[in-house]
N, C-alpha and C positions, 0 to 999 in steps of 0.2 A: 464553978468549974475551975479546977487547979490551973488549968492549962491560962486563961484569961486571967487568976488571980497572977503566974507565974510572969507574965508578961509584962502587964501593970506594973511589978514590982522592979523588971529590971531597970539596972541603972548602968547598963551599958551593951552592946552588941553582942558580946560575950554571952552575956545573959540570956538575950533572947535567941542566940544559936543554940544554948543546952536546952531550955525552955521548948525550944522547936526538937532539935533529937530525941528527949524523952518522951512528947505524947504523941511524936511516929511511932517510936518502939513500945509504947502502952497501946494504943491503935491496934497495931498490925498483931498482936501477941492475942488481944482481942478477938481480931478477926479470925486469925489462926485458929482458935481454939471452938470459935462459932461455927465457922466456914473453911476447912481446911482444904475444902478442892478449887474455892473459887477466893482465896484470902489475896492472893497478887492483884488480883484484877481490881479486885473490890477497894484495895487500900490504896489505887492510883486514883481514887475519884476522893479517899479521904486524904490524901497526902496535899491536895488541892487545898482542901478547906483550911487545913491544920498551916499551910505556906502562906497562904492571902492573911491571916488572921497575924503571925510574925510579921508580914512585909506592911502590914500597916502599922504595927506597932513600930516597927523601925523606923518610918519613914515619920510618923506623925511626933517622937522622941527626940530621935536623933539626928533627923533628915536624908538615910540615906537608905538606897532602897537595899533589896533582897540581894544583887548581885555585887553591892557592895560586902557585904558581910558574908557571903558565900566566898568570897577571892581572900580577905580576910583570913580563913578556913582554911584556905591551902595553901 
C-alpha cells in the first residue's frame, strides 16, 4: 500500500501531513467516482482510518500526536 510505504518513509511531520492529504484526495476521488450520491458520507468513516493510521506514525517517530502537526499546518 503506497499510503503505509509513504509513511514508513517519512522523516519528518511534514512528510506525514502530505502523506495523509494525498490518500484523502485519492480516497474521496475514488469514492466520488464509485458512489457519487453517497461519497461524503462514505469518506468520513474512510477519513477515520486514513487519520489513526498518520497519528500513529507520528506519534511512534516523532512523539507527537495528530493535533500537533495539525497546528503545525496553520
Amino acid at each position: 500500500m503506497i499510503y503505509k510505504d509513504d509513511l514508513e518513509r517519512s522523516k519528518n511531520i511534514l512528510d506525514i501531513q502530505h502523506a495523509y492529504e494525498r490518500e484523502c484526495q485519492r480516497r474521496f476521488l475514488i469514492l466520488q467516482e464509485m458512489f457519487p450520491e453517497d461519497c461524503i458520507r462514505m469518506m468520513l468513516s474512510e477519513h477515520l482510518s486514513i487519520w489513526l493510521a498518520a497519528e500513529k506514525q507520528a506519534v511512534s517517530k516523532f512523539g507527537v500526536s495528530e493535533r500537533h502537526w495539525v497546528r503545525e499546518k496553520i
